[in-house]
Steps between C-alpha positions, in 0.01 A plus 500: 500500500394404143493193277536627114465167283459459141373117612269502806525113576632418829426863604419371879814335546699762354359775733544253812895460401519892473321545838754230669788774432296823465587536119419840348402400135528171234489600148437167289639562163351279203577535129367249267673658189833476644502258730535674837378377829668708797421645837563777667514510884496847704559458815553794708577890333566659871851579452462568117422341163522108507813451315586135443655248191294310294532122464444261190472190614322130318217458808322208573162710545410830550422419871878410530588859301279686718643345832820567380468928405242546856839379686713652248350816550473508876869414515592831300302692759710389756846526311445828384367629853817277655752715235385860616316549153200683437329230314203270513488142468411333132549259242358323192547163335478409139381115467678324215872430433771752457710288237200445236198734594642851501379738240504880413160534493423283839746732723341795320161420597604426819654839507145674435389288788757613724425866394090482603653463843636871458799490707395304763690205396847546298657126415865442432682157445425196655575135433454393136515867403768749324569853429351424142186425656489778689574735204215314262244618854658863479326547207186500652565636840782712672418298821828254432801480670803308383528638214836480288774780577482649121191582599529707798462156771683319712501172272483134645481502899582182563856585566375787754271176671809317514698705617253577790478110544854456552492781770216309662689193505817664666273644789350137509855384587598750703240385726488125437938456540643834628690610180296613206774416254386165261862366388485162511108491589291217351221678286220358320352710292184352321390712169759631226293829376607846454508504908629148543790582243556840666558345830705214404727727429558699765476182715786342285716835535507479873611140489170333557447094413206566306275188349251615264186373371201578249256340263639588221826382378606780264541783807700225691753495210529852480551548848736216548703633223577820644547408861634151708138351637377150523202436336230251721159390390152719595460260751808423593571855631286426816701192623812736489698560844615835426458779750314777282180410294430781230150443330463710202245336250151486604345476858387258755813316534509463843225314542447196726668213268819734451548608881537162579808465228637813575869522637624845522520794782341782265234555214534813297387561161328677272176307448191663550311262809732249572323425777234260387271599779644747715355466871558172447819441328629863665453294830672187383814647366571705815437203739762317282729776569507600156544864471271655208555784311166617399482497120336841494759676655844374353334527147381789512781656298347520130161659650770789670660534143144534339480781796738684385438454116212717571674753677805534248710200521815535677640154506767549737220631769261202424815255570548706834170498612451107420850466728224616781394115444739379724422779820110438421588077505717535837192680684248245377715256653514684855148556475430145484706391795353754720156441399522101426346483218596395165726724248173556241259590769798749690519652130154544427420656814755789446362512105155510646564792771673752238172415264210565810744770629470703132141414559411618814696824387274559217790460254367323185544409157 
């Protein structure tokens, strides 16, 4: 394991939050000229390169930012080794705000930091982030994926992620009411992104109820222009008896003021750590006989696209192989009932096994 910091403050507490889930590498990225502050997290390279999005996001502190990318990163570990792919487990945030703060120069100095890593990280899209960002970082490193068609990628994945979600969601009711078809299922879908937007619609196309909320006003009217949804307040959305919750902004909420609001017989979306602690909340939500989709499985659709951007992009194989959402969601779910345990912990124990497996095999990155 090793800490690379252009800062060294906090350098105790940094290595004791790698150590808690066996992190590889953090790469703190400062640049006084153009105003970058990121970090990079590595968390395992057993399977392959750590390939995963990075995120631009206004944080409180950089204790918050580097909370967020250790989890961040050990999530992608587990999605990619959940999807079959021969890739590692990364990510990166970018601390400032994606509507004001975004430069040329910033992305391509974040590029160059990227690059030092030499292939052991490659980032991609994340929240807050856009193929134009990832082109400005392709200038200084050919570790990017996500890149725009024109120029030989796969563009935006968000609609891949989506479509991955949506999957997820079917398996979820498949298990939770014994049909997997949605018309006329109450959906709550809370973020209007790329992903949210993406998934809205196919939601709406199979006759879903679907009420829709965000933060900001401007991708509510766009959404609810194109497509029949009722708009509810960021708080509202939790008071909502619908039977499908779909998180797709940030993470942590399920936490322990939301579980008690909660009415609905699924959650499946595409946030990153909805679970705002997960033996905790993991336990909660199953003894409430809420059935979970584990966030790192049913989005794990753009990180298969990215996949196969690297390989030569075949679209119509990345859709097929994020289809294997559903199959992948449907075992979880058996898994759990035979073992007890909750949906996250029934996931990460199969994730985990293919990972030690490669391991113990002496197949490695």
């Amino acid at each position: 394991m090793e800490l690379t910091t252009t800062e060294t403050t906090g350098t105790a507490a940094v290595l004791g939050r790698m150590e808690e889930h066996d992190h590889e590498e953090v790469l703190f990225c400062f640049d006084r000229t153009t105003g970058l502050r990121a970090i990079i997290a590595v968390h395992d390279t057993t399977l392959g390169p750590a390939l995963g999005g990075t995120r631009m996001w206004p944080y409180a502190s950089e204790g918050d930012a580097l909370n967020d990318v250790l989890r961040l990163s050990r999530g992608m570990t587990y999605k990619s080794a959940l999807a079959g792919l021969d890739l590692g487990g990364g990510k990166a945030v970018i601390i400032g705000d994606s509507r004001t703060d975004k430069t040329e120069a910033m992305f391509r100095r974040f590029g160059r930091f990227v690059d030092s890593l030499n292939g052991r990280y490659i980032t991609a899209e994340d929240v807050g982030m856009s193929t134009a960002e990832m082109v400005n970082i392709h200038k200084e490193t050919k570790h990017v994926a996500g890149l725009p068609e024109e120029m030989g990628g796969s563009g935006d994945p968000s609609p891949v992620t989506a479509y991955g979600v949506y999957c997820g969601m079917k398996a979820a009711a498949k298990e939770a009411f014994g049909t997997d078809s949605l018309n006329g299922r109450k959906v709550s879908v809370q973020g209007a992104g790329n992903v949210g937007a993406a998934l809205v619609g196919h939601l709406v196309k199979e006759g879903a109820q679907v009420f829709l909320t965000d933060i900001h006003e401007d991708r509510l009217a766009a959404i609810a222009a194109l497509h029949p949804v009722t708009i509810v307040g960021p708080d509202e959305v939790y008071d909502l008896d619908v039977d499908i919750y779909s998180p797709c902004a940030l993470g942590a909420t399920v936490n322990d003021d939301t579980l008690a609001r909660l009415k609905c017989a699924v959650i499946a979306g595409a946030a990153n750590n909805q679970l705002a602690e997960e033996e905790v909340h993991g336990r909660v939500v199953l003894e409430k006989g809420i059935l979970y989709a584990p966030d790192f499985l049913v989005n794990a659709g753009g990180i298969i696209n990215c996949a196969w951007e690297r390989k030569g992009y075949v679209r119509e194989a990345a859709l097929k192989q994020t289809e294997g959402i559903y199959d992948t969601a449907l075992r979880i779910f058996r898994r759990s009932k035979e073992e007890g345990v909750p949906t996250y912990l029934a996931a990460s124990r199969e994730a985990e096994q293919r990972v030690r497996s490669m391991r113990q095999a002496g197949i490695r990155f």
